[in-house]
Steps between C-alpha positions, in 0.01 A plus 500: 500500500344418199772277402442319792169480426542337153786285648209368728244400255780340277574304743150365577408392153646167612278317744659368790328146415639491149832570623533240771356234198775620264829482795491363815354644789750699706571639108113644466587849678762533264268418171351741504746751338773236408546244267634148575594440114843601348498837303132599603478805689167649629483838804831307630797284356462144438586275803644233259870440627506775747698295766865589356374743270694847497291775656282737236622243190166374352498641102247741412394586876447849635739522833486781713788689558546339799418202420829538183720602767492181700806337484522090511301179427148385672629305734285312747600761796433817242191367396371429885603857586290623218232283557450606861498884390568622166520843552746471768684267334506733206411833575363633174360182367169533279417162682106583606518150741586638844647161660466146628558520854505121565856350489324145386319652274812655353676141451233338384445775239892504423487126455266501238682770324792232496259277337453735212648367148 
């Protein structure tokens, strides 16, 4: 619980208006415990080049155990199934954001992670 707890206030040092004027918009959720930049990690990995990207690769990140176990690359259809629930998705994941119900929202947010460099 108190985990949690710390996980939480990590996670709001990062204004939701500062995020959405550093990525684009369906990215702001997201910047808020992940970095858009290559090699930066913050409560989460970095988003750069996560389309293609193996599962639980990013250098010098954290993964939970069930996170490591995860077998295959971020594909579009792996990252909407995470997107819309991470823990059922990945059961065990230390992912604290509990979902994006909204298919649209999902491929919106997916496309922009394309758009990464």
């Amino acid at each position: 619980m108190i985990e949690r707890l710390i996980l939480v206030g990590a996670a709001l040092v990062v204004s939701p208006v500062a995020a959405s004027a550093q990525t684009g918009a369906a990215l702001a959720p997201c910047a808020m415990c992940h970095s858009t930049k290559p090699g930066e990690n913050r409560l989460g990995p970095t988003l750069s080049h996560v389309v293609g990207r193996p599962k639980a690769a990013v250098a010098g990140f954290a993964y939970s155990p069930a996170m490591k176990a995860q077998k295959g690359v971020w594909s579009e259809a792996a990252l909407d199934a995470f997107l819309a629930n991470p823990r059922a998705a990945v059961p065990g994941t230390r992912m604290i954001y509990s979902g994006m119900p909204d298919a649209a929202q999902r491929t919106k947010l997916i496309a922009e992670f394309k758009a990464l460099k």
